[in-house]
C-alpha positions as a Markdown table, in Angstrom:
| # | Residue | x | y | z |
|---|---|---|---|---|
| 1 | Unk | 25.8 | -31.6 | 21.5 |
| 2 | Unk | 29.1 | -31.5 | 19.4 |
| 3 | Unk | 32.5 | -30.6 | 21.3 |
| 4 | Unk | 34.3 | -27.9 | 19.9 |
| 5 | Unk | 35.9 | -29.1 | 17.4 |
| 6 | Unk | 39.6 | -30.7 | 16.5 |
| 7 | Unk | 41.9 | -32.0 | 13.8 |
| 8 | Unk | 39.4 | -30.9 | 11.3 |
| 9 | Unk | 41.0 | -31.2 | 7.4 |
| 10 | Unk | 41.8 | -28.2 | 6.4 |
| 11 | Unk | 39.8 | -28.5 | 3.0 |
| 12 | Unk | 36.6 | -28.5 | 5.1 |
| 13 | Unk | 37.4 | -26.1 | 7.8 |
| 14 | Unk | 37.2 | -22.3 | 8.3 |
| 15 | Unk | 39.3 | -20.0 | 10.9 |
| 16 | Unk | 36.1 | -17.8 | 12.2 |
| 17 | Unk | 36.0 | -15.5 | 15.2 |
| 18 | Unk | 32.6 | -16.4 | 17.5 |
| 19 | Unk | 31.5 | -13.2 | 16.0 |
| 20 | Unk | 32.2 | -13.8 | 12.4 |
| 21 | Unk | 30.6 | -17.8 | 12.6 |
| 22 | Unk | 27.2 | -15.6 | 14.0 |
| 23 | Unk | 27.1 | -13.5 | 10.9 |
| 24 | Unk | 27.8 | -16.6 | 8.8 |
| 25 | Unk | 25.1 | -18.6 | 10.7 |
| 26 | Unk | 22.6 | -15.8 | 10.5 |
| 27 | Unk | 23.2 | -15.5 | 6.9 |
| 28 | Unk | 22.5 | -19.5 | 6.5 |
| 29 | Unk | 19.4 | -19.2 | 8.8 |
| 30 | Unk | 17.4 | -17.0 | 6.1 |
| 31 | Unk | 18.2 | -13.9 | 8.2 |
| 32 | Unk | 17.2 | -10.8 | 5.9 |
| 33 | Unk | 17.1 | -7.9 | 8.1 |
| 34 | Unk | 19.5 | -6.6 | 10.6 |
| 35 | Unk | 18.9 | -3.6 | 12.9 |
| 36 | Unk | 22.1 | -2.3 | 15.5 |
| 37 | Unk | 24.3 | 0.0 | 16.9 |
| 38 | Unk | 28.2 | 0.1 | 17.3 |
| 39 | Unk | 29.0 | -2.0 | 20.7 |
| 40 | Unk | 32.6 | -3.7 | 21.9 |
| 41 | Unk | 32.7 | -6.9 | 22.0 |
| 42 | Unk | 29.9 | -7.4 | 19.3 |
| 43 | Unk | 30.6 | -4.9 | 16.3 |
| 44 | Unk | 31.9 | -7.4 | 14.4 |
| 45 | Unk | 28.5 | -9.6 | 13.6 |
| 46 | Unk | 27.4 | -5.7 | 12.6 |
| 47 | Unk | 30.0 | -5.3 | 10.6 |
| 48 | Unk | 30.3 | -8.5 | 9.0 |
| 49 | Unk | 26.3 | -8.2 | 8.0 |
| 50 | Unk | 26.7 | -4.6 | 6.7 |
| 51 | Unk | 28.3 | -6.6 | 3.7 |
| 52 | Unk | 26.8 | -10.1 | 3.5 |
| 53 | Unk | 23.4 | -9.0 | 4.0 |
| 54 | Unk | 22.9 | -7.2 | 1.4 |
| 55 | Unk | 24.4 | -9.7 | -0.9 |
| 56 | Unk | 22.1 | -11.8 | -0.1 |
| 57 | Unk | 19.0 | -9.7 | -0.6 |
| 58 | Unk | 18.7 | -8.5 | 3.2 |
| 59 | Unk | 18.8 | -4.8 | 4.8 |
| 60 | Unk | 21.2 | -3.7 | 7.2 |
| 61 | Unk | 20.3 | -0.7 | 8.7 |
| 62 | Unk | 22.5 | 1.0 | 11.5 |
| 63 | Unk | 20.1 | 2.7 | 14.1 |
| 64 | Unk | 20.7 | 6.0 | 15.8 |
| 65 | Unk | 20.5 | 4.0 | 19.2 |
| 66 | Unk | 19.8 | 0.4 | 20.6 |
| 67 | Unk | 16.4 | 1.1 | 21.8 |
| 68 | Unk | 15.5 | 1.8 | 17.6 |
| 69 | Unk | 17.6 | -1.2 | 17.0 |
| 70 | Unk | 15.3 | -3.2 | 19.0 |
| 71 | Unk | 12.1 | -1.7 | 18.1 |
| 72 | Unk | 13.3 | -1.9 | 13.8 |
| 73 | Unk | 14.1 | -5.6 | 14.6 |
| 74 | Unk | 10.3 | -6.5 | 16.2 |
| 75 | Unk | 8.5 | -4.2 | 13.1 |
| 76 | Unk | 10.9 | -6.4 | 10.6 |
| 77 | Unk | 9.7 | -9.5 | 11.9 |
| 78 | Unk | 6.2 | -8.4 | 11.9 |
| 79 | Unk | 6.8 | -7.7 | 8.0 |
| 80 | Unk | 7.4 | -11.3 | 7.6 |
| 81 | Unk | 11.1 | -11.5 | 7.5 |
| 82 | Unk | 13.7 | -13.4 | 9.7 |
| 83 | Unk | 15.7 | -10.7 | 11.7 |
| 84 | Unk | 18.3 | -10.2 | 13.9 |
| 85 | Unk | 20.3 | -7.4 | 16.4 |
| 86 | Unk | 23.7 | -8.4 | 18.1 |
| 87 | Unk | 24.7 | -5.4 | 21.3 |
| 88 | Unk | 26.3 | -5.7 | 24.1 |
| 89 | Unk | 25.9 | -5.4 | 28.1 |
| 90 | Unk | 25.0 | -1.8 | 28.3 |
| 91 | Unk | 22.9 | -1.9 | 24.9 |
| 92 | Unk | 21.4 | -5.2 | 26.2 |
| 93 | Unk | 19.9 | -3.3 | 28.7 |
| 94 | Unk | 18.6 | -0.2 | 26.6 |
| 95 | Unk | 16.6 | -3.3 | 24.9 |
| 96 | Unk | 14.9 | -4.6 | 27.1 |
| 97 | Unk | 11.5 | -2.2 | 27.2 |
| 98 | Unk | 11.1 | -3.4 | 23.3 |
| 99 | Unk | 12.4 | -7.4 | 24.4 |
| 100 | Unk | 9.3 | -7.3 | 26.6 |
| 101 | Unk | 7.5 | -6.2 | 24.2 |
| 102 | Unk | 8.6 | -9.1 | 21.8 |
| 103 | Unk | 7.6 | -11.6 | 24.1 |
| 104 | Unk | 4.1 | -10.1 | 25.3 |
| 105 | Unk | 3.1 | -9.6 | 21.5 |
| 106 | Unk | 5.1 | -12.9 | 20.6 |
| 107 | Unk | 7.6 | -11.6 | 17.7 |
| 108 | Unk | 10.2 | -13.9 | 16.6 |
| 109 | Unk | 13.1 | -12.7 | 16.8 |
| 110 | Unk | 16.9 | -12.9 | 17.5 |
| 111 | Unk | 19.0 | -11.3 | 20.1 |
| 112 | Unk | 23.0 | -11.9 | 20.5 |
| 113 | Unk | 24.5 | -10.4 | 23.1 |
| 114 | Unk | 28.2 | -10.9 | 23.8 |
| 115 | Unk | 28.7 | -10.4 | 27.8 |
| 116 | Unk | 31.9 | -8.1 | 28.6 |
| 117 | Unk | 32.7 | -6.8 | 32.4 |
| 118 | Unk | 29.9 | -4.4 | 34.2 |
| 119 | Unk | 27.7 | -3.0 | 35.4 |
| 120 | Unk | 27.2 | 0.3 | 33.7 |
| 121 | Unk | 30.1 | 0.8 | 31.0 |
| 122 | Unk | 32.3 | -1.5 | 32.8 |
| 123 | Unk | 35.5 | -3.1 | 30.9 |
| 124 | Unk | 34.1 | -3.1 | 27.1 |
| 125 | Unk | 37.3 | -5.6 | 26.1 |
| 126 | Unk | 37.0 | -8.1 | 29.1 |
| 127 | Unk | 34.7 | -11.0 | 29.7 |
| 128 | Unk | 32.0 | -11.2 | 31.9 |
| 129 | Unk | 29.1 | -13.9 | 32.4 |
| 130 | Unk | 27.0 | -11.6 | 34.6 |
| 131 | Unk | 24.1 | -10.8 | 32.3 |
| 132 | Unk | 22.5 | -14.6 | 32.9 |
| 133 | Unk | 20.1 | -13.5 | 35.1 |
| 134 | Unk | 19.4 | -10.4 | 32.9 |
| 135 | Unk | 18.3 | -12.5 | 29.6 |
| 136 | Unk | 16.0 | -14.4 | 31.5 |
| 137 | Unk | 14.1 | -11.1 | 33.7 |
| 138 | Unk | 15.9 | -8.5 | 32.5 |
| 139 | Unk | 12.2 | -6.9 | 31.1 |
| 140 | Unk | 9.3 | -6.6 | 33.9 |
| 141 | Unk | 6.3 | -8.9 | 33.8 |
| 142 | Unk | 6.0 | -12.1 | 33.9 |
| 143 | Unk | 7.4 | -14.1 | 30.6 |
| 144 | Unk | 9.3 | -16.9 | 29.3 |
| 145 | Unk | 12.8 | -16.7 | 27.1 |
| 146 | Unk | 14.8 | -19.0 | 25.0 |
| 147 | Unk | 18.2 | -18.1 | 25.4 |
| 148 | Unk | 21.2 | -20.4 | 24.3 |
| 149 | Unk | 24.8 | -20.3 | 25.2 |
| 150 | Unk | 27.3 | -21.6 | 23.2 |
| 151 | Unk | 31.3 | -22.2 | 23.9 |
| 152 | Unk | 32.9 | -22.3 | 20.7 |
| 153 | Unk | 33.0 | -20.6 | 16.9 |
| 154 | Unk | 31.3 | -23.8 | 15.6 |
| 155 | Unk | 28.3 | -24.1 | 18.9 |
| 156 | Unk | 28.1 | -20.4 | 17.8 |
| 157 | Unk | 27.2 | -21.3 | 14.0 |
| 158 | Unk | 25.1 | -23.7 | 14.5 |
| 159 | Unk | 23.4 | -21.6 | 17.6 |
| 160 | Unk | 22.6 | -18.9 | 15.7 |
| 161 | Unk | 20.8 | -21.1 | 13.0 |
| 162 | Unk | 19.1 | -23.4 | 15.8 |
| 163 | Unk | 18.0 | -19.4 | 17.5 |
| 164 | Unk | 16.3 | -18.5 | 14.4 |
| 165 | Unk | 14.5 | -22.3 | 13.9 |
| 166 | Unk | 13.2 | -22.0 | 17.3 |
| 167 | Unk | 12.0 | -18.1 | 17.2 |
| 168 | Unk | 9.7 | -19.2 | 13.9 |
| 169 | Unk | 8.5 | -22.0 | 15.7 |
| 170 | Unk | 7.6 | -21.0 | 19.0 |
| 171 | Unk | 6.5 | -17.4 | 17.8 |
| 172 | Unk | 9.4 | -15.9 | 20.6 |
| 173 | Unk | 12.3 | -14.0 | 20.9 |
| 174 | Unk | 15.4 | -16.1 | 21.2 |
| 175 | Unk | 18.9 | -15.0 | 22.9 |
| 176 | Unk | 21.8 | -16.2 | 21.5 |
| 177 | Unk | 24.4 | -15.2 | 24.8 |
| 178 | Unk | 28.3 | -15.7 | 24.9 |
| 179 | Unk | 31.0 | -13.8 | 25.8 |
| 180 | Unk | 34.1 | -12.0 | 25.0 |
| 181 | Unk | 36.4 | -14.2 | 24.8 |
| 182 | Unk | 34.8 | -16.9 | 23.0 |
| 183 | Unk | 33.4 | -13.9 | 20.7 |
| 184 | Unk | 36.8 | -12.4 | 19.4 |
| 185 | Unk | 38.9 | -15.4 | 19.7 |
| 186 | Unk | 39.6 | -17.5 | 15.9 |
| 187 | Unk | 39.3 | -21.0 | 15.8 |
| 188 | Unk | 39.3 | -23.6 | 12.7 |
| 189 | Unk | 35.9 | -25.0 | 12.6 |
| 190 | Unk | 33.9 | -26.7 | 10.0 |
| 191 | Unk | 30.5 | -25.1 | 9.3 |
| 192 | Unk | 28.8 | -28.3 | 7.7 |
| 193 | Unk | 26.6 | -31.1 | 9.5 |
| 194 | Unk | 24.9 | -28.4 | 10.9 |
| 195 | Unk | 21.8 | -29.6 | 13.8 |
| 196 | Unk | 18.6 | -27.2 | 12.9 |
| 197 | Unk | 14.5 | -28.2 | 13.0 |
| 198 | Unk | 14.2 | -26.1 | 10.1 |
| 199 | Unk | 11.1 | -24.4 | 11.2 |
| 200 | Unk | 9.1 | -22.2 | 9.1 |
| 201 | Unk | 6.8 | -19.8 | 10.5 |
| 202 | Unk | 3.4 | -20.4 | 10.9 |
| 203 | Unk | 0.8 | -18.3 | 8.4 |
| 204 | Unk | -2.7 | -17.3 | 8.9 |
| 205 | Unk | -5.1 | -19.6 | 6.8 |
| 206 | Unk | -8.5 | -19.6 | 6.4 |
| 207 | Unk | -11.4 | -17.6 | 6.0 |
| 208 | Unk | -10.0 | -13.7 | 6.2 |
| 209 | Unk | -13.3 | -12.0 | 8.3 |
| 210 | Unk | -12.6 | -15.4 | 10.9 |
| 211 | Unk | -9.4 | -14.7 | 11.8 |
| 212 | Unk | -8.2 | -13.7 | 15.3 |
| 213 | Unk | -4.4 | -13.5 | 15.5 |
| 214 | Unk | -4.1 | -14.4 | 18.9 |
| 215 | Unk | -6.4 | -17.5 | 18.3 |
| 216 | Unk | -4.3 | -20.7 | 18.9 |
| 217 | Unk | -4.9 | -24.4 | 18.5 |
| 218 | Unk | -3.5 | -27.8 | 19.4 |
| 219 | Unk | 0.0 | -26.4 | 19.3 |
| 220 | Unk | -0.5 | -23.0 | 21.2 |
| 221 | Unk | 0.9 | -21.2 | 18.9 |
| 222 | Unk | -1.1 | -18.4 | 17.0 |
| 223 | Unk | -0.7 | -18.0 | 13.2 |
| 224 | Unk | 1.3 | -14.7 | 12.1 |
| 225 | Unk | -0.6 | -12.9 | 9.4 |
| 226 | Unk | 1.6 | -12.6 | 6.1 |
| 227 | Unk | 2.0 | -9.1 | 5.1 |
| 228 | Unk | -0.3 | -8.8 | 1.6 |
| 229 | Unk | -2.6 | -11.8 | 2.5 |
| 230 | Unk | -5.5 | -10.0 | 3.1 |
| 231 | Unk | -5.6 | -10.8 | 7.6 |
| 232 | Unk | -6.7 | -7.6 | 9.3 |
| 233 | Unk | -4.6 | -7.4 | 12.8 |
| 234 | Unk | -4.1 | -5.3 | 15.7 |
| 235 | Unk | -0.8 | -5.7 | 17.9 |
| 236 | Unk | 0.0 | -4.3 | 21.4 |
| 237 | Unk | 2.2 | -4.4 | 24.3 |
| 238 | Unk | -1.4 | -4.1 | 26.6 |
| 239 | Unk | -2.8 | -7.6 | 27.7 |
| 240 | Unk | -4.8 | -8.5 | 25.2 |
| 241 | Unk | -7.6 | -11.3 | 24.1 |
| 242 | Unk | -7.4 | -13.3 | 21.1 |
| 243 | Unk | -8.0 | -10.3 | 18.9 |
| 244 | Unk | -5.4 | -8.6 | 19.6 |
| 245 | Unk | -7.2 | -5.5 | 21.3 |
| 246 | Unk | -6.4 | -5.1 | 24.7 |
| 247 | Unk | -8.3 | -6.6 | 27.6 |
| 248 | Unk | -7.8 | -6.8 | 31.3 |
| 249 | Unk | -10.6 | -9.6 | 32.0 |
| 250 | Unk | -8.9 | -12.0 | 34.6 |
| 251 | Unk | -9.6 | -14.8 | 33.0 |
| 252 | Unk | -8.3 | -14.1 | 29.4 |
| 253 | Unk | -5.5 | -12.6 | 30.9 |
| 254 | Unk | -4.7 | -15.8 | 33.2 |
| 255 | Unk | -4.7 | -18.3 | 29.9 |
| 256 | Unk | -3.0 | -15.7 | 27.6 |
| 257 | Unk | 0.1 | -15.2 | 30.2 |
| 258 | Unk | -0.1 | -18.9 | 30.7 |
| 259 | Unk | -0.2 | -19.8 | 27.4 |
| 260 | Unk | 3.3 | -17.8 | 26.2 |
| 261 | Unk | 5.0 | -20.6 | 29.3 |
| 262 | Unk | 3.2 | -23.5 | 28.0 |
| 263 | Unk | 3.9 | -23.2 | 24.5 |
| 264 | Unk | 7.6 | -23.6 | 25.2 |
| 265 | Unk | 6.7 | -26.7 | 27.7 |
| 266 | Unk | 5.5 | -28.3 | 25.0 |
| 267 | Unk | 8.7 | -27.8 | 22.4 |
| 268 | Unk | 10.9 | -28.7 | 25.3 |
| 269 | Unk | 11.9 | -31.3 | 23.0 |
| 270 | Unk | 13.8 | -28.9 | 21.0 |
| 271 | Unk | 14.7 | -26.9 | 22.9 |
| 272 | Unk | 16.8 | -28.4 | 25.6 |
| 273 | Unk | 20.2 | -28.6 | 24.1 |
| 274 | Unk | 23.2 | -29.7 | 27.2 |
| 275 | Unk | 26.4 | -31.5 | 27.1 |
| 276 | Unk | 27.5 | -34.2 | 29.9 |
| 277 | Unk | 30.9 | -35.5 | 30.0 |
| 278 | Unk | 32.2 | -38.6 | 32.1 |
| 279 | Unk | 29.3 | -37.3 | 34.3 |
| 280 | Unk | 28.2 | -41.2 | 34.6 |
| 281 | Unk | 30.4 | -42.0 | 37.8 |
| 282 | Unk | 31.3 | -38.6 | 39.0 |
| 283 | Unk | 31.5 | -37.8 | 42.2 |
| 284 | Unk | 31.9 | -33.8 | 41.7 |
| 285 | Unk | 30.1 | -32.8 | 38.6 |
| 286 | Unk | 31.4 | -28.8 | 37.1 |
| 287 | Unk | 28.2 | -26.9 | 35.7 |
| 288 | Unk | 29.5 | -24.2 | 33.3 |
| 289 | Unk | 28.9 | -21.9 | 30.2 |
| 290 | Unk | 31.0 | -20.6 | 28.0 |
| 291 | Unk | 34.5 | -20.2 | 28.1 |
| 292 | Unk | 34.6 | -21.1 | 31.5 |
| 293 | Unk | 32.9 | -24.5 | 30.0 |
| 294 | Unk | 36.2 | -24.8 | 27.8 |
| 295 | Unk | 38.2 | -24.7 | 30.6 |
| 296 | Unk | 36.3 | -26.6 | 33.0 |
| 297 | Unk | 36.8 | -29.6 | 30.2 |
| 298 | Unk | 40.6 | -29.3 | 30.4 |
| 299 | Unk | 40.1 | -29.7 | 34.3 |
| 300 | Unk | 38.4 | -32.8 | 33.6 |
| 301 | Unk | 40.9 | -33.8 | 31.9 |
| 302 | Unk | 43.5 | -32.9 | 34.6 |
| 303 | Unk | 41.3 | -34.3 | 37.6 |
| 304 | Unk | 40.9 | -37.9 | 36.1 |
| 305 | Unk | 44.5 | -38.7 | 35.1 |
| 306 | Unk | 44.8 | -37.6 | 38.8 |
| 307 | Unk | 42.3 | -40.5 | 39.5 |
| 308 | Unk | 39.6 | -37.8 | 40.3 |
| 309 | Unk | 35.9 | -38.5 | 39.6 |
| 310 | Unk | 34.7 | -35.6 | 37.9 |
| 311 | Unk | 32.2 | -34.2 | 34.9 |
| 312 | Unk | 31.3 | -31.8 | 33.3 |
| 313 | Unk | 27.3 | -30.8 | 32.6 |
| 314 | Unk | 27.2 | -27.8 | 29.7 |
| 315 | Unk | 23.6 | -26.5 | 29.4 |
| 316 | Unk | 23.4 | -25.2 | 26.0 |
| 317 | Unk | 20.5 | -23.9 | 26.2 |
| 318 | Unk | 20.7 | -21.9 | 29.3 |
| 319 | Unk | 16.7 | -20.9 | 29.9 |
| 320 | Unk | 14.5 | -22.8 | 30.0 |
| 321 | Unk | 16.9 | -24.5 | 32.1 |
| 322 | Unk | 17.5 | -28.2 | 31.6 |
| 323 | Unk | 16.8 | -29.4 | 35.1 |
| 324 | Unk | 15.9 | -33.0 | 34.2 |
| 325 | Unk | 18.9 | -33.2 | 32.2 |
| 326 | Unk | 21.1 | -31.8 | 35.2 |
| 327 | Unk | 19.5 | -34.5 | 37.6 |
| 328 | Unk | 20.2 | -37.1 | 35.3 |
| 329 | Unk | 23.8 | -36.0 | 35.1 |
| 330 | Unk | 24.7 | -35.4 | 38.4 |
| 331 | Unk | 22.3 | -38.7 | 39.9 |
| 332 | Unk | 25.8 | -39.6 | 41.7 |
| 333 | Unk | 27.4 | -36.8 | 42.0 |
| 334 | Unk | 28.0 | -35.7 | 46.1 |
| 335 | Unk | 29.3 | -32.3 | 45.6 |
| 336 | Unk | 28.8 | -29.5 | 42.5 |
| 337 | Unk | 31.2 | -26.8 | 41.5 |
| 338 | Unk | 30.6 | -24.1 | 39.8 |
| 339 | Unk | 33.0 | -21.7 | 37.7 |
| 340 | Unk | 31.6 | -18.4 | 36.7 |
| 341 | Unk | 32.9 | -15.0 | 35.9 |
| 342 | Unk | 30.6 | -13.4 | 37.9 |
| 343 | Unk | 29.7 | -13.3 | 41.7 |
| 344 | Unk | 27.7 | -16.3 | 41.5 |
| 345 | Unk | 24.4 | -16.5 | 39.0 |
| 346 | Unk | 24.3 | -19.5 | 37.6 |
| 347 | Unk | 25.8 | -20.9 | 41.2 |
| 348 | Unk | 22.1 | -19.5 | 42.5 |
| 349 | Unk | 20.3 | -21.7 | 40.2 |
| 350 | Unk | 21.9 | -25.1 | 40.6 |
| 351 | Unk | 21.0 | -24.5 | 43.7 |
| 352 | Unk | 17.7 | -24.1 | 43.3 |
| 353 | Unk | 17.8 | -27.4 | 41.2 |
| 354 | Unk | 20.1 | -29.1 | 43.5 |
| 355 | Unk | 18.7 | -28.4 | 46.9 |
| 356 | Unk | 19.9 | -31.5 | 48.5 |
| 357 | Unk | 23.6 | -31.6 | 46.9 |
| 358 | Unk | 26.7 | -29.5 | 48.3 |
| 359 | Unk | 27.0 | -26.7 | 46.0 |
| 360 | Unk | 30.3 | -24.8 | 45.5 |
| 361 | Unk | 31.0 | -21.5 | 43.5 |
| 362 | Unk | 34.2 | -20.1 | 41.6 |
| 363 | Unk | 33.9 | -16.5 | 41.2 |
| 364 | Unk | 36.1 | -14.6 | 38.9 |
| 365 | Unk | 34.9 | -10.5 | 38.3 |
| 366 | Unk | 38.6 | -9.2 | 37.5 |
| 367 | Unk | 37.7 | -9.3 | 33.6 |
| 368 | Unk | 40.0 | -12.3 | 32.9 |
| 369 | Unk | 38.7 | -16.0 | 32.5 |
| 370 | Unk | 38.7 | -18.9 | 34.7 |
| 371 | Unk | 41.9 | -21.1 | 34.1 |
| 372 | Unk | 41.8 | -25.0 | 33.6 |
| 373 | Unk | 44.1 | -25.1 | 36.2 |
| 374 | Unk | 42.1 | -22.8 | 38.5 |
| 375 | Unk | 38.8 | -24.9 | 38.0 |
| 376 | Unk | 40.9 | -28.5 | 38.3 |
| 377 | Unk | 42.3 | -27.1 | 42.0 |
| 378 | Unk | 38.9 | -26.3 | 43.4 |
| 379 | Unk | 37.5 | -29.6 | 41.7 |
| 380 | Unk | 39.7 | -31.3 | 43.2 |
| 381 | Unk | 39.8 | -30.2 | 46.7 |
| 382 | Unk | 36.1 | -30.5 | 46.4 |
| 383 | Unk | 36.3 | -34.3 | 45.6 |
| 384 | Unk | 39.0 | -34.9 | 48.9 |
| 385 | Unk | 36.0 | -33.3 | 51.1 |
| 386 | Unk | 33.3 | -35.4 | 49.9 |
C-alpha cells in the first residue's frame, strides 16, 4: 500500500481535505445515490455530494435523521445503484439497527464514518479512534464487516473507490473509518494510479420462476435481482432460507450465518490491504491507524537514526484483521507498541493475535493526537527493555 504521498508535481496534484478526496472517490466509484444527515467532522463529504452528485446523474437526499439515512441508503442499493452515507460517532451509532440489517440481508453498501472524541456527544471537533470496536460489533448478532482505515487524503481516495469494489463483490456493507484529523486536514495528493478490482455486481440470470435470491454457487455469493428484470424476491432482516422468507430451521440457519463469514474467507485476497515498514529486522514493531499511523512513521524515522530497531505494521484494512500479515511483520519483533487515541482497542486485539509477544499501549483520550515524538519515546524505551 502507497505512502502518503510527497513531492508530487504540481500539474498532477490536487490540495483535498480527507473529506473532500471521499466525495471525489465516491464520485469515481460509480456512486449515484447519497443518503445523510448534518454531523461534525463529516459534513463536508455531504456537502461536497449535494453538488457533484447530481452533476453526475446521482440523488442526494438529506434525511430527517441518520436512522432514514441508513435505511434510504440499503432501499437504494436494493434499486440497483451504488450508494453511500458518511455520519459521525453519535450518528454511527443511530445506524447500526439498519447496518445489521445490511449485513443479515447482504446489501452492498458504503459507510464512512469519521471518529471524533466520545461517548455520547463528546468533542465533535477533536479526534478520537474509539469507534474500532464499534464497526466491527457495533449491531447485535453474529456477522462479518469490511471496514478499511486509511491515513492520508490520497489512502482516502482510493479507499473509498476500493469500499465500493468490494461492497459489489462480496454482496456487504463496507466501512470506510478515519478520523478527524486526517478528515479536515488538506494535503497535495495526486488522485491517478488509483488500486481498485473493479467489481461489478452480480445479476440474477436464468430461468425467472427458478430463481431463489438467497441461492449461491461456487463463489457464495447470491445474485441480486436487477430492478425491471422480471426476478420475483422477498427480503428480510428474519433468518431466512434461500428464498428469502424467513426460517428458523437449525440447519439452514447454521449454513446461511456461516456462509455471510465464509464468503469474505474466500476474497481475503482482496481484501487484506496493510503496510509494513523496516519491519524486516525490528526488534519493536508500532501497530497503528490513522493519524496516529502518520506519526508513528516519523518515530520510525527518529528511532533508527538513533540506531533503534523499529517498524511500523499499518493494517489498512482494519476487519477482517490481517493477522497473517501481522505475524509475518513482526516474525522478529520481541516487543509491540501500540499508539491509539483511545483507552486501548486495537491494543486488545494485537493481543489476541500476539499472545506470546510483550504488548505495550499508548493511550491518548484528551482529543489531541499522538506526537511523533511521543510515539518515538515510548518505542524507544520499549526497545532498551527488550
Amino acid at each position: 500500500m502507497n505512502a502518503p504521498d510527497r513531492h508530487i508535481p504540481k500539474a498532477a496534484a490536487k490540495l483535498l481535505s480527507g473529506n473532500a478526496a471521499c466525495a471525489q472517490g465516491a464520485i469515481d466509484a460509480g456512486c449515484k445515490f447519497f443518503a445523510g444527515y448534518p454531523i461534525t467532522p463529516s459534513s463536508e463529504i455531504a456537502e461536497r455530494l449535494s453538488t457533484m452528485l447530481p452533476a453526475a446523474g446521482g440523488v442526494f437526499i438529506q434525511m430527517e435523521d441518520e436512522i432514514a439515512a441508513m435505511a434510504a441508503v440499503v432501499g437504494a442499493s436494493m434499486g440497483g445503484v451504488k450508494s453511500l452515507t458518511a455520519t459521525s460517532g453519535p450518528g454511527f451509532s443511530l445506524k447500526q439497527e439498519n447496518i445489521g440489517y445490511a449485513a443479515g440481508a447482504e446489501i452492498p453498501c458504503v459507510i464512512v464514518n469519521v471518529m471524533r472524541g466520545g461517548p455520547s456527544t463528546g468533542m465533535p471537533t477533536r479526534p478520537s479512534q474509539a469507534d474500532i470496536f464499534q464497526t466491527r460489533y457495533g449491531s447485535h448478532g453474529d456477522y462479518p464487516m469490511i471496514v478499511l482505515a486509511p491515513a492520508s487524503a490520497r489512502e482516502i481516495y482510493n479507499e473509498t473507490i476500493r469500499a465500493f469494489d468490494l461492497a459489489e463483490l462480496c454482496r456487504t456493507p463496507v466501512i470506510l473509518l478515519y478520523d478527524q484529523v486526517i478528515a479536515q486536514s488538506s494535503e497535495t495528493v495526486a488522485l491517478g494510479g488509483r488500486t481498485s478490482v473493479h467489481a461489478t455486481r452480480k445479476w440474477a440470470s436464468g430461468p425467472r420462476e427458478a430463481y431463489k435470491p438467497y441461492a449461491a454457487d461456487a463463489d457464495l455469493i447470491p445474485p441480486m435481482p436487477r430492478p425491471g428484470d422480471g426476478y420475483r424476491t422477498h427480503t428480510t432482516g428474519l433468518t431466512h432460507s434461500e428464498t428469502g422468507f424467513p426460517s428458523q430451521d437449525p440447519e439452514i440457519v447454521t449454513r446461511n450465518l456461516g456462509r455471510l463469514y465464509a464468503k469474505l474467507d474466500r476474497h481475503r485476497d482482496l481484501i487484506d490491504s496493510y503496510e509494513a515498514v523496516r519491519c524486516e529486522d525490528a526488534e519493536v514493531v508500532i501497530v497503528a491507524i490513522g493519524i496516529s499511523a502518520r506519526a508513528a512513521r516519523r518515530a520510525v524515522d527518529a528511532c533508527r537514526a538513533e540506531g533503534k530497531k523499529v517498524g511500523l505494521f499499518r493494517p489498512v484494512t482494519l476487519w477482517p484483521f490481517p493477522e497473517i500479515a501481522l505475524r509475518e511483520a513482526t516474525r522478529n519483533a520481541k516487543a509491540i507498541l501500540v499508539p491509539e487515541l483511545n483507552i486501548g482497542q486495537l491494543r486488545l486485539e494485537i493481543e489476541r493475535q500476539l499472545r506470546d509477544r510483550r504488548v505495550e499501549g499508548l493511550h491518548l483520550i484528551s482529543g489531541e493526537p499522538i506526537t511523533p515524538a511521543q510515539i518515538a519515546a515510548a518505542a524507544s524505551k520499549l526497545a532498551s527493555e527488550v
